[in-house]
VOKOL-625550 format. One line per 10 residues: their letters; for each residue x negated, y, z of N, C-alpha, C, O. Coordinates in steps of 0.02 Angstrom, whole numbers. Atoms other than C-alpha are relative to their C-alpha. Layout:
// residues N
a = X:Y:Z:X:Y:Z:X:Y:Z:X:Y:Z ~ ... $
// end
This chain:
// residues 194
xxxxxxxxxx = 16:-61:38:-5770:4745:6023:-40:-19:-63:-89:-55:-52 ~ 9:32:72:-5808:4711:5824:-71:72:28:-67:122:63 ~ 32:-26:28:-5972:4773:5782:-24:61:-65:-17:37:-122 ~ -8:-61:76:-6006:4942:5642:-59:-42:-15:-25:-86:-41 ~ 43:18:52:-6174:4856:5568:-23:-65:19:-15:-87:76 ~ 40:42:-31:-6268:4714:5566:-85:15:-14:-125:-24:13 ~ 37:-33:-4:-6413:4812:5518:-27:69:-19:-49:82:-75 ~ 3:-83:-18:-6441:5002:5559:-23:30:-66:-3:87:-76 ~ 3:-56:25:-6512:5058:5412:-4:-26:-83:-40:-7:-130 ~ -6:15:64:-6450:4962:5269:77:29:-19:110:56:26 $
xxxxxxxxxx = -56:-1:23:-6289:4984:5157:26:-63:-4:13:-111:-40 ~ -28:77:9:-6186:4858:5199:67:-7:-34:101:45:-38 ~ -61:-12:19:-6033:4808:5122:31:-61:23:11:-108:-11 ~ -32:72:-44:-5927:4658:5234:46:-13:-62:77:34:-88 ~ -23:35:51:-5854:4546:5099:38:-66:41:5:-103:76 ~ -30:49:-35:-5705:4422:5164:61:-29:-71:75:4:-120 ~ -41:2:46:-5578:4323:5065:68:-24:19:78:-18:79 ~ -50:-2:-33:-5405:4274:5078:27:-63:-62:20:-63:-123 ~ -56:42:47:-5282:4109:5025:-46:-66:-34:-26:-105:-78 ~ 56:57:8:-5444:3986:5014:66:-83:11:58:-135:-22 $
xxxxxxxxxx = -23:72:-23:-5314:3839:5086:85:-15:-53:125:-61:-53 ~ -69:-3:41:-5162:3888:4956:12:-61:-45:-35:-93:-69 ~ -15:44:63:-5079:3770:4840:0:36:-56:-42:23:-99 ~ -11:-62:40:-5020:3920:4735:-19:71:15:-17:103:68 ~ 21:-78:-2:-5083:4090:4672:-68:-1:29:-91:-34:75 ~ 58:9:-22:-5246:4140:4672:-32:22:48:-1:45:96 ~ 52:-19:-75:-5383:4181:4794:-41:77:10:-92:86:-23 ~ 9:-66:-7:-5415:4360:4843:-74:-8:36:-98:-54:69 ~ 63:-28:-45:-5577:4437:4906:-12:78:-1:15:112:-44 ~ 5:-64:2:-5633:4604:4951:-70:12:45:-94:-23:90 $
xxxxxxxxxx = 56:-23:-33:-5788:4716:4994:14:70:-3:29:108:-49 ~ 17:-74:-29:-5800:4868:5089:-55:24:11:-93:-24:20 ~ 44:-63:-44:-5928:5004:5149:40:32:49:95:59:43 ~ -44:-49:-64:-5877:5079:5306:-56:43:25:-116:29:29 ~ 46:-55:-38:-5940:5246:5389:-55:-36:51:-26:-83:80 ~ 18:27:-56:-6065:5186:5513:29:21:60:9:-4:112 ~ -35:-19:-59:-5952:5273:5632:69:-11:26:101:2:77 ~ -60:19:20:-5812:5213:5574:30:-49:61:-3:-99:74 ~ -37:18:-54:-5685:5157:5726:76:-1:8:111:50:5 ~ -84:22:6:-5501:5065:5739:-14:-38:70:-63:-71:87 $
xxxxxxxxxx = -7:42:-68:-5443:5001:5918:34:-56:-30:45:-99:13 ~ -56:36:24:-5333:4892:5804:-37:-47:-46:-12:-102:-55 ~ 13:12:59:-5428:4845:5674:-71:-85:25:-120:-79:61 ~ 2:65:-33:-5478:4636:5699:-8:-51:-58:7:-30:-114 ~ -13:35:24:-5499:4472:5624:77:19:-61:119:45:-25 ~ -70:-14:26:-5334:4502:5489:44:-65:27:101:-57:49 ~ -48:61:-42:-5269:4319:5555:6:-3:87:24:-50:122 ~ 1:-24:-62:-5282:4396:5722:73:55:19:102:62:73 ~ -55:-45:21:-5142:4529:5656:58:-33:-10:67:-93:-22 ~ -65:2:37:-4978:4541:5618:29:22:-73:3:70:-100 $
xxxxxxxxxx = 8:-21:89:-4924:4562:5436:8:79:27:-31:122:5 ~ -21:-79:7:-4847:4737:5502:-66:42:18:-80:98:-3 ~ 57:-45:-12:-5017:4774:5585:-68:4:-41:-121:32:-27 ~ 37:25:51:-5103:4716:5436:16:63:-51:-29:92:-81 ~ -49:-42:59:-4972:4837:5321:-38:72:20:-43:116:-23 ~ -26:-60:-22:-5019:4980:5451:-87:29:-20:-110:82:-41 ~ 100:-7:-1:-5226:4969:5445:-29:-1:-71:-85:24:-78 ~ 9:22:62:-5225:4913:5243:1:119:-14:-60:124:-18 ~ 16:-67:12:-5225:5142:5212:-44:42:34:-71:93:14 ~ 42:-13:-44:-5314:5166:5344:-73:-8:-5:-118:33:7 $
xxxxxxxxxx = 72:23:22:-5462:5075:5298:-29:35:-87:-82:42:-119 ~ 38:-1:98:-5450:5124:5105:-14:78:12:-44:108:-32 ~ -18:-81:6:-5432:5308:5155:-90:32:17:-122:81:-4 ~ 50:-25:-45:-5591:5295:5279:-70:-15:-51:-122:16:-58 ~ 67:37:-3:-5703:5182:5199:-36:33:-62:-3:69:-99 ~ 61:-37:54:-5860:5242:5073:20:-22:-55:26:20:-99 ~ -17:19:33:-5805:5121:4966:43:-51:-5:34:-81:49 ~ -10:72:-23:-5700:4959:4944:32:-13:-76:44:30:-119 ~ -34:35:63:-5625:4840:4801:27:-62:16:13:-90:69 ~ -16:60:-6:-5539:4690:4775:-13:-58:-64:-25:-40:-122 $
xxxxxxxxxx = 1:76:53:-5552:4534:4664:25:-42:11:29:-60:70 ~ -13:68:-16:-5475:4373:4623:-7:-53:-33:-48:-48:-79 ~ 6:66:78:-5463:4205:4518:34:-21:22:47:-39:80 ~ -69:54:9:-5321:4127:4453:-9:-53:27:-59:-81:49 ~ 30:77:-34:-5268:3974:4508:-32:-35:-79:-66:-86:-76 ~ 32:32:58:-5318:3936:4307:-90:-15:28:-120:-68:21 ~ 53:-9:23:-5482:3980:4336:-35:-40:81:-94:-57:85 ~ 10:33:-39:-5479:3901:4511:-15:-81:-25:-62:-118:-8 ~ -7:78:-12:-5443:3732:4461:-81:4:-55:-118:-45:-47 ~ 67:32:35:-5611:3752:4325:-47:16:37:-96:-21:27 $
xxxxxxxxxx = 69:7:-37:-5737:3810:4449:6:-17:64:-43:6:94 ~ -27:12:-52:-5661:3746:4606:6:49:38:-1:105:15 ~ -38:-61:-45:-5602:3847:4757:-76:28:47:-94:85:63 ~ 56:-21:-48:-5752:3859:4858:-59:60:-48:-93:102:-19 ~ 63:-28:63:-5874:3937:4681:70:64:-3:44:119:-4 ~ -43:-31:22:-5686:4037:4654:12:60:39:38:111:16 ~ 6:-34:-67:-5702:4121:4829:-73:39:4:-74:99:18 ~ 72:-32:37:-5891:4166:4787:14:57:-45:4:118:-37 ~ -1:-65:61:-5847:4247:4623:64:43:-3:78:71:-56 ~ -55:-16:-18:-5680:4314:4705:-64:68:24:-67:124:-1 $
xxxxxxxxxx = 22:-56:-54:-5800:4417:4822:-62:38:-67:-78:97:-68 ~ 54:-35:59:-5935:4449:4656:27:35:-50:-11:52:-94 ~ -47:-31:41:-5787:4534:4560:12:64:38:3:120:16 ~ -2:-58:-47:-5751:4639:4707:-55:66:8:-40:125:-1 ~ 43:-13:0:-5916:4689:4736:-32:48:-64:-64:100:-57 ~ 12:-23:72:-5949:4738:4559:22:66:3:-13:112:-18 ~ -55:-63:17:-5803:4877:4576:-37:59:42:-12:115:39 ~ -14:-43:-69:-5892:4968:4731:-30:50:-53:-51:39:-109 ~ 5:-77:36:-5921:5153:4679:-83:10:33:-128:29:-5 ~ 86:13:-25:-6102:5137:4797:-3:-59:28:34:-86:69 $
xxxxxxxxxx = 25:73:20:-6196:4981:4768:-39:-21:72:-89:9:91 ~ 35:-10:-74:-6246:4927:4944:-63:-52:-15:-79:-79:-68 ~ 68:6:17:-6410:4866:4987:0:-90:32:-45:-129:15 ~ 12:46:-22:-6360:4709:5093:100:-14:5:149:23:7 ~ -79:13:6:-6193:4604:5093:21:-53:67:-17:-101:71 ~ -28:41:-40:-6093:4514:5248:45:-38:-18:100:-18:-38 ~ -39:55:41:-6019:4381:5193:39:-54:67:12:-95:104 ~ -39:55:-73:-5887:4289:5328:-14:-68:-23:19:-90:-70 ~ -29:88:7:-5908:4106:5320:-101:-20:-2:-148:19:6 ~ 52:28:0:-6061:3989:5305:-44:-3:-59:-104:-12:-54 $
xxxxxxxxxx = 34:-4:66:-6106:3997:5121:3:47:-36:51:85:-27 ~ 4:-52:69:-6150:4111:4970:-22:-6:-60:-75:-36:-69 ~ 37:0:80:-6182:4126:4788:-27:80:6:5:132:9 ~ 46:-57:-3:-6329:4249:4798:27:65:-79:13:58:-139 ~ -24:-32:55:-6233:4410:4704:-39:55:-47:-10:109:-38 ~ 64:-19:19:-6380:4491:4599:-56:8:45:-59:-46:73 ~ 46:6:-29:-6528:4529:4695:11:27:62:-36:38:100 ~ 6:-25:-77:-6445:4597:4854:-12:-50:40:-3:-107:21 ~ 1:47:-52:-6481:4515:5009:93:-11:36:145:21:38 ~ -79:12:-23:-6334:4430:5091:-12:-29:55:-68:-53:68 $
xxxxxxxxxx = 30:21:-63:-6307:4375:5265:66:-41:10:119:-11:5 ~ -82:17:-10:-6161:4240:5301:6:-3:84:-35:-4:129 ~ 2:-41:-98:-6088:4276:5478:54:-51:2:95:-42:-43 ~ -46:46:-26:-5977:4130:5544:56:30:57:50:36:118 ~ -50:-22:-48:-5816:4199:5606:-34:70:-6:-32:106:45 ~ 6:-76:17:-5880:4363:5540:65:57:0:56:117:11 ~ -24:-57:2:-5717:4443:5522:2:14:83:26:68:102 ~ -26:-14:-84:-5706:4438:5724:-60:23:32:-58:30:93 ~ 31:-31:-24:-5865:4507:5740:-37:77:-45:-74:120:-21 ~ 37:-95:33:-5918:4676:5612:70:0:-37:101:-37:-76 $
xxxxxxxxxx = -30:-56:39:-5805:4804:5571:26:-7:-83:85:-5:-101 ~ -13:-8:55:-5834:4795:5382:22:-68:-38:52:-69:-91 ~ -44:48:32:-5791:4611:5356:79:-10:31:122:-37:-5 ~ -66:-3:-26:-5633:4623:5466:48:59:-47:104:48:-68 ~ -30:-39:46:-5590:4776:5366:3:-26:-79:35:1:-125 ~ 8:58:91:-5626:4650:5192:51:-42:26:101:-40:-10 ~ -63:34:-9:-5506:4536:5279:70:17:0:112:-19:-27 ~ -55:-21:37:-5361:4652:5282:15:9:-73:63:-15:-102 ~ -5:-13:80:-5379:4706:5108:15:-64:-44:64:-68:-81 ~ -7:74:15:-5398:4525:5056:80:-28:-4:116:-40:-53 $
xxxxxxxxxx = -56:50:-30:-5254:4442:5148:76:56:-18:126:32:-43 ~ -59:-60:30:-5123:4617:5115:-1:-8:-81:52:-25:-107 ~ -15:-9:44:-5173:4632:4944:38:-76:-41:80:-72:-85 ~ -15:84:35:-5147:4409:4895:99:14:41:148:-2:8 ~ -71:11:-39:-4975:4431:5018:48:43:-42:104:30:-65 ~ -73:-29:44:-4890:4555:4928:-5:-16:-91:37:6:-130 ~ -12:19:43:-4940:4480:4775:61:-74:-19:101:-85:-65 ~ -42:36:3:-4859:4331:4818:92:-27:12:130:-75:3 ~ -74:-37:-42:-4694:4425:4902:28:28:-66:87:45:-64 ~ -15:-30:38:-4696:4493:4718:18:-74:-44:74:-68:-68 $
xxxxxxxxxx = 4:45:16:-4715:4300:4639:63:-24:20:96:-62:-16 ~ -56:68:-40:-4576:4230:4757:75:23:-20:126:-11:-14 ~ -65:-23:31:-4445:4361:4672:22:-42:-61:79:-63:-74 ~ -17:41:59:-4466:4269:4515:11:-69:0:43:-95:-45 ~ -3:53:-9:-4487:4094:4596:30:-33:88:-3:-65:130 ~ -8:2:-70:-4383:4081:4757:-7:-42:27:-23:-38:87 ~ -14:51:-40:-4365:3901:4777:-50:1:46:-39:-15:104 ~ 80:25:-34:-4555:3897:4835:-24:38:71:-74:30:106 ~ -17:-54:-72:-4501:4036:4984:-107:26:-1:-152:30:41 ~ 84:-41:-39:-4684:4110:4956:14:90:46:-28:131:62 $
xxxxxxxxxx = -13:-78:-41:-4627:4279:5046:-12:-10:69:-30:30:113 ~ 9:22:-55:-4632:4168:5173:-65:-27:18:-103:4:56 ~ 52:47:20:-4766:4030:5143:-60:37:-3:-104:37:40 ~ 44:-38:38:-4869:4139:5045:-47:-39:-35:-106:-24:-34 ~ 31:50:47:-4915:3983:4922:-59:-35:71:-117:-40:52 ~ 30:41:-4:-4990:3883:5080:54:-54:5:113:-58:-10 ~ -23:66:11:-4973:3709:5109:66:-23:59:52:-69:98 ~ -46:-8:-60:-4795:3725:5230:40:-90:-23:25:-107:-81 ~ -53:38:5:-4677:3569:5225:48:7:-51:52:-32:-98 ~ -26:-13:40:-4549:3660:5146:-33:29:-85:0:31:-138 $
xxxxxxxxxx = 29:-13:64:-4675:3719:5006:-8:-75:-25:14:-86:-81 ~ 9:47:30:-4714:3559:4975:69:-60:-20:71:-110:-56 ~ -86:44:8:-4514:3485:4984:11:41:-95:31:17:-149 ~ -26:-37:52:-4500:3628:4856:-33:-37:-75:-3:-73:-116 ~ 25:56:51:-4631:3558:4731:27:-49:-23:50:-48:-80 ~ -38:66:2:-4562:3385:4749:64:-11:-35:80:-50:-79 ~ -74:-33:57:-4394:3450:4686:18:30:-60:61:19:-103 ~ 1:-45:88:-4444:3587:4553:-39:-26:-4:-8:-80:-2 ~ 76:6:37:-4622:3536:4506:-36:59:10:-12:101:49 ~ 52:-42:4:-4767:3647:4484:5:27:-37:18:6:-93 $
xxxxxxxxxx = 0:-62:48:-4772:3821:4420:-71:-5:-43:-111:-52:-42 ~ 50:-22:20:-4896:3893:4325:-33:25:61:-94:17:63 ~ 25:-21:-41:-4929:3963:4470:-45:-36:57:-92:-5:82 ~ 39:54:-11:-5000:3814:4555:-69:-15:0:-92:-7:-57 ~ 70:39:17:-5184:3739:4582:14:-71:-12:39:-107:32 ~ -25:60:19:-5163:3586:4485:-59:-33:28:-51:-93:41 ~ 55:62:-54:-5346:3521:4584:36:0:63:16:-29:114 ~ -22:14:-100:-5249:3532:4743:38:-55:29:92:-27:39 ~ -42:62:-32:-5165:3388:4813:65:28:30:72:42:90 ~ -28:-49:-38:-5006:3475:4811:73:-26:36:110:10:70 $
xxxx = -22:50:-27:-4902:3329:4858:-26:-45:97:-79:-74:107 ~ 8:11:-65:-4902:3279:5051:-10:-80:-20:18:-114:-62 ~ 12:83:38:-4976:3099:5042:65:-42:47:81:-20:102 ~ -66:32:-5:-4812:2967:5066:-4:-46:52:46:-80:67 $
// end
């Protein structure tokens, strides 16, 4: 059972990101506010989901929640501040957009770039335990997927509809054959070593 706060009487907003391990296309993040009452029997880790139950909870959440946004960075802008600073200011773009400015931020994972003077709390394996970063993980991982389901019309060889720009076998046969899009992180090692 996911958690609604991690503390009762702040504004929190769960901040998760999505496509951190990609070769191609950039890196999504997202922050929500959720009701403190706010309740899905469904609603989970997003890599816990199925894309369809991912498709079904992605209106669900935007409909309920107080607030939410998304952000991302190119892979341009990936390869100049690397992926880990790109995933930071993925979730500090997001954040920016919310309509009420919360007072404290959950941040899934082990690190943070402190985003103006809120307090931030990083929660390891956070989306599998509060509500509002599991609900940042759908948004995240739906909104980067159908960007890249939209990418893979124009560039099929690279089957991202499938893939979704990670590092698959066949993504990387594909490379090897065409080369690298623009679409690409040219810091990534996007070659399987020989």
């Amino acid at each position: 059972m996911l958690l609604p706060y991690f503390q009762k009487d702040e504004i929190e907003a769960g901040c998760d990101e999505a496509g951190r391990g990609c070769l191609a296309g950039p890196v999504f993040a997202a922050a929500v506010i959720l009701p403190k009452d706010f309740k899905h029997p469904l609603l989970n880790d997003s890599k816990k989901l199925t894309e369809k139950q991912r498709d079904l909870l992605r209106p669900i959440i935007e409909a309920a929640a107080v607030t939410w946004a998304v952000g991302y960075y190119s892979p341009k802008e990936i390869d100049e501040v690397n992926i880990l600073n790109a995933s930071f200011f993925s979730m500090h773009r997001a954040i920016a957009q919310l309509t009420t400015t919360p007072t404290s931020l959950l941040i899934d994972g082990n690190r943070f770039n402190a985003y103006k003077d809120i307090a931030h709390h990083c929660i390891i394996k956070g989306d599998g335990k509060y509500l509002s970063i599991a609900a940042a993980s759908v948004l995240a991982k739906t909104y980067r997927d159908d960007l890249m389901k939209k990418l893979a019309l124009t560039y099929p060889e690279y089957s991202w509809q499938q893939n979704k720009g990670y590092p698959t076998k066949a993504h990387r046969a594909a490379i090897k054959k065409y080369g690298a899009t623009e679409h690409h992180r040219m810091s990534f090692r996007l070659l399987a070593e020989e």
